[in-house]
C-alpha positions as a LaTeX table, in Angstrom:
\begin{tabular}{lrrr}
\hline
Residue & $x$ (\AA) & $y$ (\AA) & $z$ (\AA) \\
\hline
Unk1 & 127.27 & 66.32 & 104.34 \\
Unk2 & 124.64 & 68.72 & 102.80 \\
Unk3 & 123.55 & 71.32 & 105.02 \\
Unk4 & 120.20 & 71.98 & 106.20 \\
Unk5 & 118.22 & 74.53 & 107.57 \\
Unk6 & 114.84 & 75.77 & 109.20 \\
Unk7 & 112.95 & 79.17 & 108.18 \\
Unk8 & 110.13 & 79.87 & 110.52 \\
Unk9 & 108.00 & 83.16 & 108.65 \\
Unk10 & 108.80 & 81.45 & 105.00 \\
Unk11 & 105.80 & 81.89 & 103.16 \\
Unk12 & 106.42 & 85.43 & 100.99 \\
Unk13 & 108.79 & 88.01 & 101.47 \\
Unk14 & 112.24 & 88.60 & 103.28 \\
Unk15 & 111.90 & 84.90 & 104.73 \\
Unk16 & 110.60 & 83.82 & 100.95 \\
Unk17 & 113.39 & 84.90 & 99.71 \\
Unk18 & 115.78 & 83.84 & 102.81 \\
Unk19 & 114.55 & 80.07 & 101.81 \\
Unk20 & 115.35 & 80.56 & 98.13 \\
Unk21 & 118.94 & 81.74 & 98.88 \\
Unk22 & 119.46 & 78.78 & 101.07 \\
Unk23 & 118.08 & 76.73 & 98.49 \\
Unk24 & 120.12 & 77.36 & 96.18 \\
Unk25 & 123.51 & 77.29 & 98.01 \\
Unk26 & 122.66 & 73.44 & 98.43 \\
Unk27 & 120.54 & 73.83 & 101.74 \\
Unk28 & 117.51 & 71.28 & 102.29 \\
Unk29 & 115.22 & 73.78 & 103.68 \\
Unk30 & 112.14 & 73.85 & 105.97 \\
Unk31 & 110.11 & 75.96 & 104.38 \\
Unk32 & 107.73 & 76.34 & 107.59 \\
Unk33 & 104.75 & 79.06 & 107.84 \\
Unk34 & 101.09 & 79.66 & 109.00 \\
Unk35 & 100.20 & 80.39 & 105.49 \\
Unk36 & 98.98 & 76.88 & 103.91 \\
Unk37 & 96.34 & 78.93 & 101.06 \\
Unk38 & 96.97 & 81.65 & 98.85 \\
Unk39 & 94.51 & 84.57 & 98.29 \\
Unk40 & 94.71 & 87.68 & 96.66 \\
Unk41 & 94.90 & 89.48 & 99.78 \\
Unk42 & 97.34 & 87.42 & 101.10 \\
Unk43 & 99.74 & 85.37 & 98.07 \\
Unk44 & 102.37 & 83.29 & 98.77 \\
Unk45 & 102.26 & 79.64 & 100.87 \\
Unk46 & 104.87 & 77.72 & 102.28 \\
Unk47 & 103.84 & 75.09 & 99.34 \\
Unk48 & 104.20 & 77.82 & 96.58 \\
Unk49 & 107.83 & 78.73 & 98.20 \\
Unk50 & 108.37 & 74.86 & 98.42 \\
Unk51 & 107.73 & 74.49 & 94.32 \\
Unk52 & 109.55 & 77.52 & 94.20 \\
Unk53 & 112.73 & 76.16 & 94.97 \\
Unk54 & 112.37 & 72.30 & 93.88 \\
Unk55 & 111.72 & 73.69 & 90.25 \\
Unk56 & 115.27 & 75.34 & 91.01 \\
Unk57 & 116.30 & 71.59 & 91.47 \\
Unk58 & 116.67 & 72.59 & 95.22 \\
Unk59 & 115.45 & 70.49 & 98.12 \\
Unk60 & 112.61 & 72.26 & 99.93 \\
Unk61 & 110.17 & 70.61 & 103.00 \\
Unk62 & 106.88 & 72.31 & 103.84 \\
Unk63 & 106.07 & 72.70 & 107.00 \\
Unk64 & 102.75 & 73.74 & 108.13 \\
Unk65 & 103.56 & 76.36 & 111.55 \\
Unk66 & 101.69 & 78.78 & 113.65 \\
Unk67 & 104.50 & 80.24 & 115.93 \\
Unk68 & 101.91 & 81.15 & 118.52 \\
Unk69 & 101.65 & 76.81 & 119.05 \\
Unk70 & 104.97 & 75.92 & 120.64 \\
Unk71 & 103.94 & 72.65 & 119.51 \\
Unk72 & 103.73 & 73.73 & 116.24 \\
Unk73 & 107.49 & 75.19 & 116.30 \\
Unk74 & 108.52 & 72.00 & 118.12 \\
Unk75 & 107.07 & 69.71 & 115.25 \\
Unk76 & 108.61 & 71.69 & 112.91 \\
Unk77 & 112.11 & 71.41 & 114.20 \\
Unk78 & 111.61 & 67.74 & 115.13 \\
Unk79 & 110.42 & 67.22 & 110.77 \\
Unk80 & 114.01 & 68.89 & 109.83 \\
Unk81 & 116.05 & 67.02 & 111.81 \\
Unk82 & 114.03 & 63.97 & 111.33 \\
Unk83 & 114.33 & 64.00 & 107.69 \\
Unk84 & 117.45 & 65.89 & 107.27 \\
Unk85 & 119.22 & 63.88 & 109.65 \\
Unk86 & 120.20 & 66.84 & 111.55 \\
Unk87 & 119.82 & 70.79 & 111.79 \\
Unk88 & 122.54 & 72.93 & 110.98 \\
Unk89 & 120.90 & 76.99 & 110.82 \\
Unk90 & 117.69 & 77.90 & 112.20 \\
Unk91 & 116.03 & 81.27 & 111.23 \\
Unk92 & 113.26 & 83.18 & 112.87 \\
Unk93 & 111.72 & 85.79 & 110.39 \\
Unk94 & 107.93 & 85.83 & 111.86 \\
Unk95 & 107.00 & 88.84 & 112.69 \\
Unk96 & 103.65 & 91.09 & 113.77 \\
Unk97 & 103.81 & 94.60 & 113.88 \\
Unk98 & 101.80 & 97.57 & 114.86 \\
Unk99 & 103.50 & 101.24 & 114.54 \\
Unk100 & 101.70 & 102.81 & 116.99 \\
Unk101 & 101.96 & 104.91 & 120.24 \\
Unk102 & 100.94 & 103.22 & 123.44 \\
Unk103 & 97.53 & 104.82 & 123.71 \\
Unk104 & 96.92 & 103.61 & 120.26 \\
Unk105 & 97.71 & 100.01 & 120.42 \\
Unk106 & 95.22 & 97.14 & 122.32 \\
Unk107 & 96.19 & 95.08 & 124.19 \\
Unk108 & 95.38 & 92.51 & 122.12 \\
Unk109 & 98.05 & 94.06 & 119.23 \\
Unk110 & 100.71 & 93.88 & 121.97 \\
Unk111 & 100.10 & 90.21 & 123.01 \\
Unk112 & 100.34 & 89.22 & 119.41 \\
Unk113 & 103.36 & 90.89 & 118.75 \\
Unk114 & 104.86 & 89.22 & 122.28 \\
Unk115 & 103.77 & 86.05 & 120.88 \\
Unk116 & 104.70 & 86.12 & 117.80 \\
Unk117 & 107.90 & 88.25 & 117.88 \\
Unk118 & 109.54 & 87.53 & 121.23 \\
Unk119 & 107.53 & 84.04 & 122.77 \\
Unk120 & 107.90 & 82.51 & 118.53 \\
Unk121 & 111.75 & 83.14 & 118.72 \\
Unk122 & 112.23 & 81.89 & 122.58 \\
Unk123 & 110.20 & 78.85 & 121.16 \\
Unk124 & 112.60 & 78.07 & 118.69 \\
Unk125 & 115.33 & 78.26 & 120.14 \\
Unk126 & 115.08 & 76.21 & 123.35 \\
Unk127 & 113.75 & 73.92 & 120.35 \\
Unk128 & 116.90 & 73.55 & 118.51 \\
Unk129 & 119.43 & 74.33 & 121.07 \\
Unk130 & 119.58 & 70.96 & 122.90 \\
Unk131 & 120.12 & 69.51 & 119.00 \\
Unk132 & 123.19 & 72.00 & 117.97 \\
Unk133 & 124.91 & 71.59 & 121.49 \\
Unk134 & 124.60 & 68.26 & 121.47 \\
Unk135 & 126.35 & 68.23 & 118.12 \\
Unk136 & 128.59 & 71.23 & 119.14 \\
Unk137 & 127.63 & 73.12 & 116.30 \\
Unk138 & 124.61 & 75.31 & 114.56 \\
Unk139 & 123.75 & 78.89 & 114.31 \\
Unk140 & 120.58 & 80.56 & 115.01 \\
Unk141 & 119.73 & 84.10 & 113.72 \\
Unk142 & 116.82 & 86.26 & 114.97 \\
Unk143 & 115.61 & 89.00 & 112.45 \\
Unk144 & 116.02 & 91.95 & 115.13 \\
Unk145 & 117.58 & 95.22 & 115.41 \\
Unk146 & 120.28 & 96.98 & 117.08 \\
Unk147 & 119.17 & 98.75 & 120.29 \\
Unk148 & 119.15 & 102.33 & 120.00 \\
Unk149 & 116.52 & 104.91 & 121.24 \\
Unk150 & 115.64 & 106.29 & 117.78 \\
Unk151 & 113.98 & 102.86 & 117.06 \\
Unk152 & 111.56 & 103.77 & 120.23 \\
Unk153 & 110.04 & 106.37 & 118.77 \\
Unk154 & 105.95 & 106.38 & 118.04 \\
Unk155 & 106.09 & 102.66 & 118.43 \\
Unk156 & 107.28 & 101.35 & 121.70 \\
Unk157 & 104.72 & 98.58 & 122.10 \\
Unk158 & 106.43 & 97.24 & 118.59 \\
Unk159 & 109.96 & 98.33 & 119.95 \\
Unk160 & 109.96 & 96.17 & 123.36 \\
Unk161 & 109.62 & 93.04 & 121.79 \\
Unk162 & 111.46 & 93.21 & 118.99 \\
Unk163 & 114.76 & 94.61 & 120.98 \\
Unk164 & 113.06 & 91.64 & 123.56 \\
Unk165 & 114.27 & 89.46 & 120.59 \\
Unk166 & 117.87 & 91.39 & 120.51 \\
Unk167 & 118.38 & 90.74 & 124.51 \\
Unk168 & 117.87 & 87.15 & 123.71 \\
Unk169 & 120.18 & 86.91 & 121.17 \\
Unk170 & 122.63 & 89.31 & 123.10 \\
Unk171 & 121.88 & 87.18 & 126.18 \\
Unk172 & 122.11 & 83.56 & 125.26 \\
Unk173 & 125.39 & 84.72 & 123.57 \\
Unk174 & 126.97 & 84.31 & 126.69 \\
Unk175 & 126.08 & 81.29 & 127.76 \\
Unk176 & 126.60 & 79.53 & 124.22 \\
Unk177 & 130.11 & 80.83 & 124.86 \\
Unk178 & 132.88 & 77.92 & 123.62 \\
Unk179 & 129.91 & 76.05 & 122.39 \\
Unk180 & 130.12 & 75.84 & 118.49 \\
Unk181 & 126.69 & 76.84 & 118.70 \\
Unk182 & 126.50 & 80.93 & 118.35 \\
Unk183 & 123.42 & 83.41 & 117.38 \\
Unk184 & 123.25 & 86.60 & 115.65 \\
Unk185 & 120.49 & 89.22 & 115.20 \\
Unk186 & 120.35 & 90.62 & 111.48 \\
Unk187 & 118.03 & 94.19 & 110.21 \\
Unk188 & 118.25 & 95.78 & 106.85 \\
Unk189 & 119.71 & 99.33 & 106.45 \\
Unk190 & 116.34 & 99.74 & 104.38 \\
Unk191 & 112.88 & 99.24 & 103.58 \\
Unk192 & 112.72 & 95.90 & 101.90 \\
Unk193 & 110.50 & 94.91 & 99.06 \\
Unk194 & 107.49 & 93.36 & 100.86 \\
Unk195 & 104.01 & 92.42 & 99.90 \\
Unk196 & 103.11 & 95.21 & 102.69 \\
Unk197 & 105.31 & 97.90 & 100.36 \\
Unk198 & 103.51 & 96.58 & 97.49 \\
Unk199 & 99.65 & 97.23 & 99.16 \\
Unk200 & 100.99 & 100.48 & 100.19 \\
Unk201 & 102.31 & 101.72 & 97.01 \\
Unk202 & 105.01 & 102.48 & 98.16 \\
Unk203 & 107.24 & 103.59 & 95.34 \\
Unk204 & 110.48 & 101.01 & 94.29 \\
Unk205 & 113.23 & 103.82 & 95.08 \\
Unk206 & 112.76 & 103.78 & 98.40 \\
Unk207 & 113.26 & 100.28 & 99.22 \\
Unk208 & 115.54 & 97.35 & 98.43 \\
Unk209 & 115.07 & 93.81 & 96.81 \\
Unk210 & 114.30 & 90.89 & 99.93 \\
Unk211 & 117.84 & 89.37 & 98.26 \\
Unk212 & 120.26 & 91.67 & 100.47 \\
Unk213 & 118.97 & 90.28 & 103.98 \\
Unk214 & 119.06 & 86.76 & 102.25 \\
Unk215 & 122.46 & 87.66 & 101.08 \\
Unk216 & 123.28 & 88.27 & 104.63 \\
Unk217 & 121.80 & 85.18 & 106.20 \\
Unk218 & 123.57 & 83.11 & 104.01 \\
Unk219 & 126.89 & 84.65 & 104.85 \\
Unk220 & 125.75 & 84.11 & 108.44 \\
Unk221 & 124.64 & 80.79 & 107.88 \\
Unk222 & 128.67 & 79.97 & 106.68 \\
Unk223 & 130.23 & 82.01 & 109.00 \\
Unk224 & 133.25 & 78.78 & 110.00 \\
Unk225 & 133.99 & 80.44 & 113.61 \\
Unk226 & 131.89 & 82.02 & 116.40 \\
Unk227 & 132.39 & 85.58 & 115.74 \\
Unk228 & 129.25 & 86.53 & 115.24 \\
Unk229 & 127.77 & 85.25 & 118.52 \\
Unk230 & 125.64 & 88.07 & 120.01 \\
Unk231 & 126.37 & 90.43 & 117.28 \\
Unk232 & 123.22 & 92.57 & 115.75 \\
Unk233 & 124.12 & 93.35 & 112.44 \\
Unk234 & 123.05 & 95.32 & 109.62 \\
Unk235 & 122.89 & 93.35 & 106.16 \\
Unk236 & 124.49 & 96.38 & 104.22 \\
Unk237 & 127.15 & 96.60 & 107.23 \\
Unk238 & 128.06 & 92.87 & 107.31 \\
Unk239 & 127.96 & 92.27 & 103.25 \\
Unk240 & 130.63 & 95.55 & 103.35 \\
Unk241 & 132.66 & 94.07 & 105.93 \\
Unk242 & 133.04 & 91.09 & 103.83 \\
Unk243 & 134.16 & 92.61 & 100.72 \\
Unk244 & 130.65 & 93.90 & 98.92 \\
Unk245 & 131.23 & 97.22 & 97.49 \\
Unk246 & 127.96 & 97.39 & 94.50 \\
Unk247 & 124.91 & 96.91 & 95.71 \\
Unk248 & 123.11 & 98.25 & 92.61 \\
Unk249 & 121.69 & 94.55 & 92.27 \\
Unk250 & 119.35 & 95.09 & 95.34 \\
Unk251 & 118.27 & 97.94 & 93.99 \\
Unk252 & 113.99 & 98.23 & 92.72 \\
Unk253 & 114.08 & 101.03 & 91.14 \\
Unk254 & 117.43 & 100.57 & 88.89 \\
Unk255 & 119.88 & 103.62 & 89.67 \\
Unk256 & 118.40 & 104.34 & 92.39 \\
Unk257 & 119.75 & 103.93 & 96.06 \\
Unk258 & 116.97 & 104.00 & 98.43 \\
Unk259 & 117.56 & 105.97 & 101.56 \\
Unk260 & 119.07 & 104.67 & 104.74 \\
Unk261 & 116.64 & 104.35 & 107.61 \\
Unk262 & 119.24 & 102.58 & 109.82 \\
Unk263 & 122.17 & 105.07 & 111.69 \\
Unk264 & 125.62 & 104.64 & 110.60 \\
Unk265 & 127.00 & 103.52 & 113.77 \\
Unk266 & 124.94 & 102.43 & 117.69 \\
Unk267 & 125.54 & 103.18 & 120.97 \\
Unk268 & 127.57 & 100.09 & 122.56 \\
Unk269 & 125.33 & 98.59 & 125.83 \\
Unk270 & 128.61 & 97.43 & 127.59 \\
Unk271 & 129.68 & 99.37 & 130.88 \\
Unk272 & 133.33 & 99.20 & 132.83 \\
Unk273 & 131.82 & 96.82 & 134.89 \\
Unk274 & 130.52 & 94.14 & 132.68 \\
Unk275 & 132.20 & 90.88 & 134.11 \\
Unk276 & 132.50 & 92.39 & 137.88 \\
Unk277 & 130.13 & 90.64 & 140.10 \\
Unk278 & 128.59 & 93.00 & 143.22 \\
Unk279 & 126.71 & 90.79 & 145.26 \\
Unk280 & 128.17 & 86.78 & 145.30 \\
Unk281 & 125.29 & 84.47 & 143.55 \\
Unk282 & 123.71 & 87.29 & 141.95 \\
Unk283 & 122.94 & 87.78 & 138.35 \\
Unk284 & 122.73 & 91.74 & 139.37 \\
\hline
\end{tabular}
């Protein structure tokens, strides 16, 4: 059976790319986005990324989505699995972000980021998981990082809800325990190529090509057992653990390695008494 899967955050960049990758290792692929026109500004659709990947000879299915509408995220898992007869890998790369200190960011910044970072992902996955349990298999990934403090730092509004999304996936791991069903939170060890890098001029050696996170995802995406349930990985990390020794190919300035942003290793979260319960009944 040919495998199928949704990207929510689709239109340009890491998820762009995430939908190619996908694409072209025989996934039918929502392409879904809030993006339906391109501008100057603002380039790249969901229907751009669609042609994209059909002129590849893949099989692509736009999917208008603004992942502040449940609705909207609802539809767009009911489409895939509606017209490809089932969903087998759901991705969540929308994102908002702000890099700001508290003082610094409205409240108004912060509620978009909650909606859009944390609410979007919650969305989407008590949209697929009654689907993938049903059919005792599936795997969701979040794009969120590991939890360290570092990642705090000058940006906490941004911070809490993207490590929100990393307690989800850390959390739900648990109970999708024995399921076939498993998610995994993926980050890149660096900047990645972005339309954002691009406006900022930022120059190519410091950041990698969108294709290592897709890289990643796919190798997620085909991951046969569960062992990556409730794991936040790195894409350089993973793709090493898995054999990858040159990664000169994700490289945007040619020779160049950009610099590491992520830290080698992170603090585990588990204590001595993780499965003890203390009070009977209580999720303490």
């Amino acid at each position: 059976m040919v495998p199928s899967a949704l990207v929510l955050g689709a239109s340009r960049g890491i998820g762009r790319q995430i939908a190619l990758t996908l694409a072209g290792a025989g996934y039918r692929v929502g392409v879904a986005a809030k993006t339906v026109h391109d501008t100057p500004k603002l380039p790249g659709t969901i229907y751009t990324v669609s042609d994209e990947i059909t002129s590849r000879g893949g099989h692509a299915l736009p999917i208008p989505c603004n992942v502040r509408n449940p609705e909207e995220i609802d539809n767009a898992v009911s489409t895939c699995i509606q017209e490809f007869g089932g969903l087998d890998f759901a991705v969540y790369n929308a994102g908002a972000i702000l890099w700001e200190k508290v003082i610094d960011t409205p409240l108004k910044r912060f509620d978009l980021m909650m909606d859009v970072n944390v609410r979007g992902a919650y969305v989407m996955i008590q949209a697929v998981l009654p689907h993938m349990l049903e059919r005792k298999s599936g795997r969701i990934l979040l794009e969120a990082p590991p939890i360290y403090s570092r990642f705090f730092n000058g940006k906490a509004p941004y911070a809490v809800t993207k490590v929100g999304m990393t307690v989800l996936v850390q959390g739900l791991a648990r109970e999708l325990e024995n399921t076939g069903v498993s998610i995994t939170a993926l980050w890149p060890a660096t900047t990645i190529e972005s339309h954002v890098t691009t406006v900022k001029g930022v120059p190519p050696a410091f950041f990698r090509k969108a294709d290592i996170v897709a890289d990643a995802c796919l190798a997620i995406a085909q991951e046969p057992t569960e062992r990556l349930n409730g794991k936040a990985l790195i894409d350089e990390d993973y793709l090493r653990s898995l054999g990858v020794t040159d990664f000169s190919k994700y490289q945007c300035l040619p020779g160049t390695e950009p610099p590491r942003i992520m830290p080698p290793r992170f603090p585990s979260l588990r204590v001595e008494e993780e499965d003890q319960v203390t009070i009977p009944d209580s999720k303490l």
